[in-house]
Structures are given as C-alpha cells and as structure tokens.
N, C-alpha and C positions, 0 to 999 in steps of 0.2 A: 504493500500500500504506500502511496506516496505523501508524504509529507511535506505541506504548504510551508514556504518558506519563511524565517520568519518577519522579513520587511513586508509581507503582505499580512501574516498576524497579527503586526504592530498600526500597521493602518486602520484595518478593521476594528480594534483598539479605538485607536485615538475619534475614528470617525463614529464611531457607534458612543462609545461617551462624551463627544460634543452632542448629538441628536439628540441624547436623553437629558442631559441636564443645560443645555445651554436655552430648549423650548422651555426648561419648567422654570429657570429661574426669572424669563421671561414674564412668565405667565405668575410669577409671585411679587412682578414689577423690583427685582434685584438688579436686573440688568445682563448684557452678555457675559461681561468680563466673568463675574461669579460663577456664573454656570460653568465658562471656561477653568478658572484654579478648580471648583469644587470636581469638576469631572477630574482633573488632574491629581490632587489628594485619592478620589479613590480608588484609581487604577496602577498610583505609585507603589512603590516600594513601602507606605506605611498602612495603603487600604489594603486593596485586592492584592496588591502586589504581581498587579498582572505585568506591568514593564518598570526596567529596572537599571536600562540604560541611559538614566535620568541628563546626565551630562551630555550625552551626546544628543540627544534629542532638543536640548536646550542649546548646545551652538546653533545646530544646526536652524533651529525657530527665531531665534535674533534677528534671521534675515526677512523675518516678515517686518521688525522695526525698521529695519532697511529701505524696502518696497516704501511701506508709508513716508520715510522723511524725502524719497525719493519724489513721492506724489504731491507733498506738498511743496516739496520747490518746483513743481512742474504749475503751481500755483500763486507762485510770488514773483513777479518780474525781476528784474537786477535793478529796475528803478526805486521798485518801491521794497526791496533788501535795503537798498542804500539806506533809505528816508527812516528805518528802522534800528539804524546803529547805534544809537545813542541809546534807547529800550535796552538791546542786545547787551552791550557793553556798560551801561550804567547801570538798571535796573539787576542786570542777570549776571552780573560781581556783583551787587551788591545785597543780594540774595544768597548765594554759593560763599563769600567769603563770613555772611555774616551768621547765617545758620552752622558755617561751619565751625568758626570761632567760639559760641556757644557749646556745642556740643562739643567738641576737644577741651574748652574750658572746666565743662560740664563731671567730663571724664576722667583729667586730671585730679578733679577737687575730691572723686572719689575714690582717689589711690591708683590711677591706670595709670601705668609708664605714657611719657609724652610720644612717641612714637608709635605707639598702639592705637593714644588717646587721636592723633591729629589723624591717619589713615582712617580710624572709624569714624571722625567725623568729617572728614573730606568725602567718604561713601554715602555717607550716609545723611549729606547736605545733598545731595541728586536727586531730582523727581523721578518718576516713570513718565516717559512721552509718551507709552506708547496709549496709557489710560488717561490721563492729562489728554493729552489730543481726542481721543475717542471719545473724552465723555463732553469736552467742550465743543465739539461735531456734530454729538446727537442732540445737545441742549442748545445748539444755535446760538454760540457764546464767541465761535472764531471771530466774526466781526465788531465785535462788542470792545469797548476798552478793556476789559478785563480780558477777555481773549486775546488782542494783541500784545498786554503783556503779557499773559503765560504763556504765548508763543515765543516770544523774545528772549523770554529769562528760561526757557527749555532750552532753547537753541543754545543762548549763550554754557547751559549745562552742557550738552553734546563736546564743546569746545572745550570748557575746561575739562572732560574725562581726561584727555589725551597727557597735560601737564601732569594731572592726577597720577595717573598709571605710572608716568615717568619719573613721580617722585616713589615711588613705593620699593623699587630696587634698590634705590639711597638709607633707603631706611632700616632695612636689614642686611644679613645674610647674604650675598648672590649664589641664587641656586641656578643648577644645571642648564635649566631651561631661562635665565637669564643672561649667561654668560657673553654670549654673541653682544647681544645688544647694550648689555654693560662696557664691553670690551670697546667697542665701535669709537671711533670718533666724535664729538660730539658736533664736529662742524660737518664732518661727513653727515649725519645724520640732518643734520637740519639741511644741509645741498639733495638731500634725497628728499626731504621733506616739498621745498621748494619746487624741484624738477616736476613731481605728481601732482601738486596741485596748478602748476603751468601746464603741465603736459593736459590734464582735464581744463582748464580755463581753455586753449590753444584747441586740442579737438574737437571739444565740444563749441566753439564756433565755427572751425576750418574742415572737418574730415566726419564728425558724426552725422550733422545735415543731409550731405552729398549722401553718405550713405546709405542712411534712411531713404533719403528720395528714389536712390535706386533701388530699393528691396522694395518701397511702397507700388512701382512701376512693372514689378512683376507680377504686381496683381495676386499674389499669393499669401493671405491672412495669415495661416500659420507659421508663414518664416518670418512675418513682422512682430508676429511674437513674441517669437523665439528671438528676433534680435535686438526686442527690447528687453526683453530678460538677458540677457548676452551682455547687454551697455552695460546696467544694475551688477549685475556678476565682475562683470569686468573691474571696473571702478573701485567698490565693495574690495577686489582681490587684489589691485595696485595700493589702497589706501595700507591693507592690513601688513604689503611686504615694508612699508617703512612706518610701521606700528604707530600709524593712526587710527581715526576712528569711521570706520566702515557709512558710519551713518551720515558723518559728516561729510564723505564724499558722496555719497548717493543724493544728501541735501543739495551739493555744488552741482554736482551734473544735471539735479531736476530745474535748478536757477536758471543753469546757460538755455534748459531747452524750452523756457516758460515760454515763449514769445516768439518759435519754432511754430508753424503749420501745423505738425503733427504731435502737438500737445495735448490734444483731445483724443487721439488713437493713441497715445500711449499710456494714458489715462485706462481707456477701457480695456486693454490688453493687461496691465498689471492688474487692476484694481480687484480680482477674482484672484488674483495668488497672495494679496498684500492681504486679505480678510483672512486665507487658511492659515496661513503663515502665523500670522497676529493671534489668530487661535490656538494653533499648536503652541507658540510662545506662552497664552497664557496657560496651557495646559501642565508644558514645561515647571514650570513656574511652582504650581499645586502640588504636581508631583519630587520637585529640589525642598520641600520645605521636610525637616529633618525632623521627625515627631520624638525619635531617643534623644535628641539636645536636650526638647523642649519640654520631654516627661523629667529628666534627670535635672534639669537648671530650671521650673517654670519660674520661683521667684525672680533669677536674674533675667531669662528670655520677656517677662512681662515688665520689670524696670527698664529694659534697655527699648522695650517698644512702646511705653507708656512714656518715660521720660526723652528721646528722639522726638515722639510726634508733638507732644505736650511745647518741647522750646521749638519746633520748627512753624507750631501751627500757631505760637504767640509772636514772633518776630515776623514772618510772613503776611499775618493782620494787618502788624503795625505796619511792614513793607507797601500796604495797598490803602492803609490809611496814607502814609507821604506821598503814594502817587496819584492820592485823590480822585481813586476808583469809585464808582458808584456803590454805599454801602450794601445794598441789594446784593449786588456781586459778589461780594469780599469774604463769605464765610465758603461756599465756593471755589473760589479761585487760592483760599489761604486751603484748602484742605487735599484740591488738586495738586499742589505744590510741596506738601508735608509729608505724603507715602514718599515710603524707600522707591529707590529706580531702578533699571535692569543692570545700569553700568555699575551700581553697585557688587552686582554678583562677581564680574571682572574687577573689579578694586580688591576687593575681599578675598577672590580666591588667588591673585597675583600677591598678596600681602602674605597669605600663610606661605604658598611655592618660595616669597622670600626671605621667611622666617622672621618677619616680622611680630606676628602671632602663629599661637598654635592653628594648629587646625581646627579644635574644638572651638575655638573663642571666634573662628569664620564663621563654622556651623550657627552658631548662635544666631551672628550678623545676620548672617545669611538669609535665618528663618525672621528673624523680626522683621529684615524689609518684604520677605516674602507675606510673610502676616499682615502689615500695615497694605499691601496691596491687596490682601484679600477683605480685610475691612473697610477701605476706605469709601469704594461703592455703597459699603452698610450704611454706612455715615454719610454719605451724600444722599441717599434715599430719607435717612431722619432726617437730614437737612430740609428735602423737598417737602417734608410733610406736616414737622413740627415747627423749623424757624424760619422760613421764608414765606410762611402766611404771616405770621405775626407782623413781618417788614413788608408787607403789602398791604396788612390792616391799617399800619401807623403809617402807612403813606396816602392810604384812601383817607384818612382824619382830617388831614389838612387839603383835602380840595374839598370845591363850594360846593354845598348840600343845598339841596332846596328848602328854603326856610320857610318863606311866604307863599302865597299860595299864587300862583300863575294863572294867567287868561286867556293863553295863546286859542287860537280856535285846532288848532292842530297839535299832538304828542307825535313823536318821531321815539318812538323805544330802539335801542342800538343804532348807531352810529359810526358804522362799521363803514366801507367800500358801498355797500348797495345804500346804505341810510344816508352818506354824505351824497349822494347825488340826486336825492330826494329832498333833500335838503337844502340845498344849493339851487335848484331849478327854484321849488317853493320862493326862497330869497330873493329871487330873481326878478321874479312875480311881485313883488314886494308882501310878500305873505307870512305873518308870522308863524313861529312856532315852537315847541317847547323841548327843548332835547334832552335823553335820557342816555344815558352808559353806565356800563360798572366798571370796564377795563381803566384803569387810572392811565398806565402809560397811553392809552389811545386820548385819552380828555388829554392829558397835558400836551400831547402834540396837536390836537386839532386848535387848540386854543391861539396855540402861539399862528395861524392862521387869522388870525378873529372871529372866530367863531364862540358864541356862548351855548358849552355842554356842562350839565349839571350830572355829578356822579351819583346816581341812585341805581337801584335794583329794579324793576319794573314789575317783578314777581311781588310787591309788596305794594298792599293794600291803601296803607296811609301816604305812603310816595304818590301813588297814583292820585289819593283826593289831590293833596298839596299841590301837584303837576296840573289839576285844571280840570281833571278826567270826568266831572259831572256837568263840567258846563261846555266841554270842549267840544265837536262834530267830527272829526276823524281821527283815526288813532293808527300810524304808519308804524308795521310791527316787521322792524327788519331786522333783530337781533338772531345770531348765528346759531347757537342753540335749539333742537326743534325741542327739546323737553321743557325748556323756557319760554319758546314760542307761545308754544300749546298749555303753560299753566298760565302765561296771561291774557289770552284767548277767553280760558275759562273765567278769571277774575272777571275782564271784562262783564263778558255777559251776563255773569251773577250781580254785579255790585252798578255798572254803568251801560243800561240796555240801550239807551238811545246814540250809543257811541260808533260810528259805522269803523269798520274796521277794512284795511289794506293792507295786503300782508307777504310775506316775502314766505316761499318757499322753495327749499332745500332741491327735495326729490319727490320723487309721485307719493311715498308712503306720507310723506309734510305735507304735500298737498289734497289728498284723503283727509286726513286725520283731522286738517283745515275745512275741510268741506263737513265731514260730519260736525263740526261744531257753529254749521251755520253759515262761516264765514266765507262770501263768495264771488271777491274782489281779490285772487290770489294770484300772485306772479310768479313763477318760477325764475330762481335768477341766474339760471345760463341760456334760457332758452332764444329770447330775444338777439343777445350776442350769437352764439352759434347760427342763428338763422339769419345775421346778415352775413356771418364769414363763408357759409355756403353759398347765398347770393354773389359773395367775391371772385366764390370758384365760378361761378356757372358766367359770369363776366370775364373772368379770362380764360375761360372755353372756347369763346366768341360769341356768345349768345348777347341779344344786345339788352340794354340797362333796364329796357323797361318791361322786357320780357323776364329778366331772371329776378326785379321785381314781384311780378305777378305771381310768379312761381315760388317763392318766399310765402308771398300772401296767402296764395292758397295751400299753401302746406302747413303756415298756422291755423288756417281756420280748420281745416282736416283735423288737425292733430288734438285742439281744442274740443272738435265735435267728439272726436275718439276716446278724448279723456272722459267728458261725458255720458259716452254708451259702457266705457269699463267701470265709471265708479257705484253705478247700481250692484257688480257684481266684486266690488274689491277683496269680498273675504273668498271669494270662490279661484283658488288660481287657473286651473284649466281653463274655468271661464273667460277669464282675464285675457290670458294668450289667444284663446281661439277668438276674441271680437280684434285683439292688437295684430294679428294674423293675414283675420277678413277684411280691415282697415287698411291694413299694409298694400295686400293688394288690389282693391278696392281703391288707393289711390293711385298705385305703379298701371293702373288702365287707363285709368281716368288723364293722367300725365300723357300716356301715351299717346291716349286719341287727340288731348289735344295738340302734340306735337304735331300729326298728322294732318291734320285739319290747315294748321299752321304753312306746313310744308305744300300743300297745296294751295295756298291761296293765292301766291303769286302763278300758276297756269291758270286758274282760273279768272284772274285778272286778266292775263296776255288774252285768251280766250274771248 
C-alpha cells in the first residue's frame, strides 16, 4: 500500500484546520487572525501534535509578510513615500527607541543583565505588521490619521529590524552560524548593502518594466504569474544574501512598481498567495508558542507579557496623544502597536544562537509575543464593544439636540446620500424642513457644508413630537437601516396618522414590508440610477436618444406594474417567480414587436 507523502499530509493539515476554525471564529465575531493561531495551537506540537516541524513551517510562512509589504508598496507612489518621511523617521524612532528604552529600563530595575535586558526590549518594542495592517484594512482605518501613522511607525519598525539583528552578535558569544558575517568587513558589508538596494532602485525602473511588458505580450496569464512571484522571490532572496530585511525589499520593489501599468495585474496575481501565506504564518505562529515554558514559568511568562504590553500600550497613548490623533482612534491604534511582532521571533532566536540568552529565556520571549498576538484581536473586539461606544456616546453629547419644538412642514429622517439630495432639491424650492440623523461623524460633516442637521434617533417617540411630526405633512424616511425604517413607519402610523409618508427603499423585501404597512409612495434607491445607465448603453449602441428614452420609460412602468401583480403573492415564492417569469417575457415580446414595427416604418414611409 502506498503511503501519501508527507508535504501533502501537512497540507491537508494546515488547510483543513484553517476551514474549521478560521469560519467559526468568524462566526463568534473574533476575527480571522484567531481562528488562524487557535487552529495552529491545536495541531502543534502542544495540541494534537499532528505537525511538528514548527520552525520550518514558520520561515517558510514569513513570506506571506512578504507578498503583503510587497502589495502595499504597489500602493504608495515614491511621491507620496517621500511626503511620509518625516511620520516614518520621527514618529517611528520615536516609538521603537522609546518603548524600547522603557522596557530595557524596565528589565534592568529587575535584576536582568543589561545585554539581555536591551535585546528583549529592542524585540520586543516591534509590532506585528502583518495584524497591525490586517486589522487597520478591515476597519477602514488605512486612510485615517491614525492609519497613516501606524503605517509609518511599522515601516519605520521593518527598518530598524535590520540595525536590531546587527547589534545582537555584538552582544554575545559568536556562534557558528555567525561567524561569516561577524568576520566580514564592515564597509564590505555596507558596499553590499548599497549595491542591492541600487541594483533594485536601477531595475526596477530600467529592466523589470520591459520585462513585464514582454511576458504580458505573450498573452499567457500563468507565466505573468509566475513572474511576479519570481520579482517577490527574487528580491526577498538578494535582500536576505546581504542580511537584510526581506520585507523591506519587497516594500522597495512594490514602491518602484506603484505607478507601472501593471500594478493592478500584479495586485490580483499575488493577492491569493499573500492571504494563504498570511494564514499559514498565523498558523505558524499558534503552533511556535511553547506551552512546557509557559506550564513550568507561568508567573514569569504572565509578568513578562503583562508588564511589555502594560508600558508599550501606556507610552504609545501618550505617542498618539503628541500626535494629536483623533481620541476615537487612539485606544486602537495604541493597542495595534503594543502586541509582540514577527521580527521578534528573528531577534530572539538570533540572540540565544548568540548566547546572548539561554535558550529557555527565548522560549519565554518567544511565547509572550506569541500570546500578546493571540490576545490582542481579544482586546480589540472588547474595544469595539465596550469602549468605543462610550466615545461615540460622549461625542453624540455635545452636538445640537433638538430642544424646541420645530414647524418645518417636512421631517427628512436620515441624511445619508439619498436624504441629502432630497434635501437639497427641497432647499432649492425654497422649502423648509426638518433634518434628522444619528451618525454624528455624518452631522459634523454635512454641517460644515451649511447645512442645519439635528442629531436624534427617529425611532423615538418624543424626538419625533419635538421635530414637528403632529403638525408636519410629509415625513421623507430615507435612513439606511430597513429595521429602523420599518419601526418608524410603524410609530408613525400609530402616534401621527395624518402624516403622508415617502420612503426610501433598500430591496423588494423593504419594499413589501413598506407596502404592507400602508405606505405607498416608495422609491427604490438604485433603480432610477441603473435605468438611466442602461439608457447610456442603448445610446451608445446607436439607438437614438429619444428612442432609448422610451425604452427606459416603459420598462419602468412594466417593472412597477410587475411589482404590483407579485406583491399580492409575496409570501408565496413559486408564485413570485412564475408572475416575474411571465412578466419577463411578456415584456422581451412586447420590446420586440415594437422594434419591429419600428424597423418598418421607414419602407412604409418610402412606400
């Protein structure tokens, strides 16, 4: 019988416990990354102990950090790199020297030899980029001030690894696997240094382009690929022979190609190996955390990761209080920044090879950055739920409420995209009226406009008297919510019957649900839009304006009459489909003939 190898057991491994636990921790709103360590704890060497070749698995996943720094310099022009160096270099030393300085201070004060004490906290002043980016990507925080600095002061982290690493063989020992490179010259070393990142400045203007353009000309998807994995490989493998930092070349080469043609193709070619990668890293990760350190030392494994996070995530605050980040942000952005980093692991395990420390006192390190990355998603979820309301309540406090009671003859509830432009025409008309929102950052920006929006709830009873709602005549219900929709739909009708309602809805089930409650003034809000952008197409078809016009017209009035013959049968869905069916082609005839008609009526004119 033959026996599966075992790089294909290990796969099946890795990919079958992402599948199970990265949907669930979804599904328990933990987020990816969690699912990713926790699947990696139980298949390591301290769960299941299904794999066991933890180190190797973990170089090898590093290169998914790779791909990503790779994607986001295929994101930042060299213009606007430049316009960032001041962030880069001021904020991000002043981040790395000052978290580090504590924590070596920290260490010293408790009996650690100073050369133990600055390497662990040289490590262990390092973020994680690769979580740090991911989680400021799903939160839509990249283009936020808070985003451009934790982009800046990561970056500037990537740069100082390299110094980092270089001082670790000074500080002990040289072992075997240092030798070469201790031996070296040091001005050789920097001429080498030099030459690779010229040689990538120099190609990647002069010889990467051309080549791209040629491989894109052959028309064949999987060798463009393949030879953008080739660049990333490449790069990644010149940076590593003069022991820099992989990530920080693959950053360099995504720079040069930001503003290249085929920046968007090398986008979509990576961006499926930069997610497995990123995965397996954090799988990596769950499976290196050393559970015998951490049963045999928990009191020190918990001071060293209680007391780390505790000074990085007080000085980091304060770091975003001097830069006068928006306070919203800032417990966020301070906690993104206070987990251990991956470059850690490379600090830590180059520090024991130098005898710097034991091995055991790595292991330690090791796992508390590993632990603080498996936390810290924890704790940015208690963030989301218990202290970022509170700093959204105390921001809703101080905008204007409605105090007195208004006369407008119209309420506009939400004030969103579809409500400002109802709102705006109204104005126009010189027509008053009374505006409602609850989103605060939307008030404070429509304001600065000139616009007067008062922040209330519209789901609440005594807002609505105060707003005018018993003496008013139409009530414009365009807020984005349909469950909000529809509970002020129903207030309405209960408490202010003579109030006619116009109402914005979502999708057909919003506009049901509107209909059974009376309401019969409803808009759908893409349908208008999509039925002139199809008019666009049927104009540059060649059809002429006033014909693809008409054809607009009557495919709303169809489509309207249509909705009308489905909503007697809304709970019936066969029903449903067989009238939207008969409808369907009931109009593809109707169109037909009268293309037909159409098409003859110039012979029967000649005629």
């Amino acid at each position: 019988m033959t026996h599966a190898p075992s790089w294909l057991i290990n796969s099946f491994i890795y990919l079958a416990a992402a599948v199970v636990a990265v949907p669930l921790a979804k599904k328990l709103g933990l987020g990816s990354i969690i699912g990713y360590l926790a699947a990696g704890m139980a298949i390591g060497p301290w769960g299941l102990g299904l794999v066991t070749n933890v180190q190797d698995i973990l170089h090898f996943a590093e290169f998914g950090v790779v791909l990503m720094l790779f994607l986001i310099g295929l994101e930042l022009q060299p213009e606007r790199l430049w316009s960032l160096r001041r962030p880069i270099f001021g904020w991000g030393s002043a981040q790395v020297a000052g978290c580090a300085a504590l924590l070596t201070g920290a260490a010293v004060a408790f009996g650690v030899a100073w050369p133990t004490a600055l390497v662990a906290g040289l490590g262990l002043a390092l973020s994680s980029t690769a979580i740090a980016l991911q989680s400021m990507n799903e939160r839509n925080l990249m283009h936020t001030s808070s985003g451009q600095a934790g982009f800046s002061i990561l970056l500037f982290q990537d740069v100082a690894a390299i110094p980092i690493l270089a001082l670790v063989p000074l500080l002990g020992a040289i072992s075997a696997s240092n030798e070469a490179l201790a031996q070296s010259h040091p001005a050789l070393q920097a001429l080498k240094t030099i030459a690779v990142i010229a040689g990538i400045i120099i190609g990647g203007r002069l010889l990467v382009r051309p080549v791209l353009r040629w491989i894109a000309n052959s028309r064949t998807p999987e060798i463009f690929t393949a030879a953008s994995l080739l660049l990333v490989v490449g790069i990644a493998g010149l940076m590593l022979l003069v022991g820099l930092s992989m990530a920080l070349g693959a950053f360099l080469a995504g720079v040069l190609l930001a503003d290249s043609e085929y920046r968007r193709e090398l986008e979509t070619d990576i961006e499926p190996f930069k997610a497995l990668l990123l995965g397996l890293f954090f799988i990596a990760v769950g499976m290196s955390i050393d559970f015998g350190v951490l049963m045999k030392f928990p009191g020190q494994m918990l001071a060293i990761l209680a007391g780390f996070l505790s000074l990085k995530l007080a000085f980091i605050y304060g770091l975003a209080y001097a830069m006068k980040l928006p306070y919203q942000e800032r417990p966020v952005f301070a906690l993104l920044l206070a987990q251990g980093g991956e470059f850690a692991f490379v600090v830590f395990q180059a520090a024991a090879g130098a005898n710097v420390f034991s091995m055991e006192t790595a292991s330690l390190l090791i796992g508390a950055v590993a632990l603080s990355m498996l936390i810290s998603p924890l704790l940015l979820v208690a963030i989301d739920k218990l202290l970022l309301p509170r700093y959204a309540n105390g921001k809703k406090s101080t905008l204007e409420e409605i105090s007195e009671p208004q006369e407008a003859p119209i309420i506009i509830a939400g004030f969103g995209r579809y409500g400002q432009i109802v709102g705006r025409m109204l104005l126009a008309q010189g027509i008053s009226a009374t505006v409602l929102d609850h989103d605060a950052d939307m008030i404070e920006t429509i304001r600065t406009f000139g616009y007067r929006v008062f922040y209330g709830d519209a789901t609440r009873l005594d807002l609505l008297r105060t707003a005018g709602a018993a003496k008013a005549k139409i009530l414009v219900l365009s807020v984005d919510d349909v469950e909000q929709s529809l509970k002020i739909v129903d207030l309405v009708r209960e408490h202010f019957p003579q109030l006619q309602i116009v109402a914005r809805a979502r999708d057909v089930t919003h506009w049901n649900a509107l209909r059974d409650r009376g309401v019969m003034r409803v808009e759908r809000e893409l349908f208008d839009s999509s039925l002139r952008s199809a008019r666009n197409v049927l104009e540059l078809l060649g059809q002429p304006a006033e014909a693809a016009e008409q054809a607009a017209a009557r495919f709303r009035a169809h489509n309207l009459e249509l909705f009308e013959q489905m909503y007697p049968h809304r709970d019936n869905r066969e029903k449903v489909i067989a009238v939207a069916k008969q409808g369907r082609l009931q109009l593809e005839a109707q169109m037909k003939q009268e293309r037909e008609q159409l098409a003859q009526a110039p012979t029967a004119a000649q005629d």
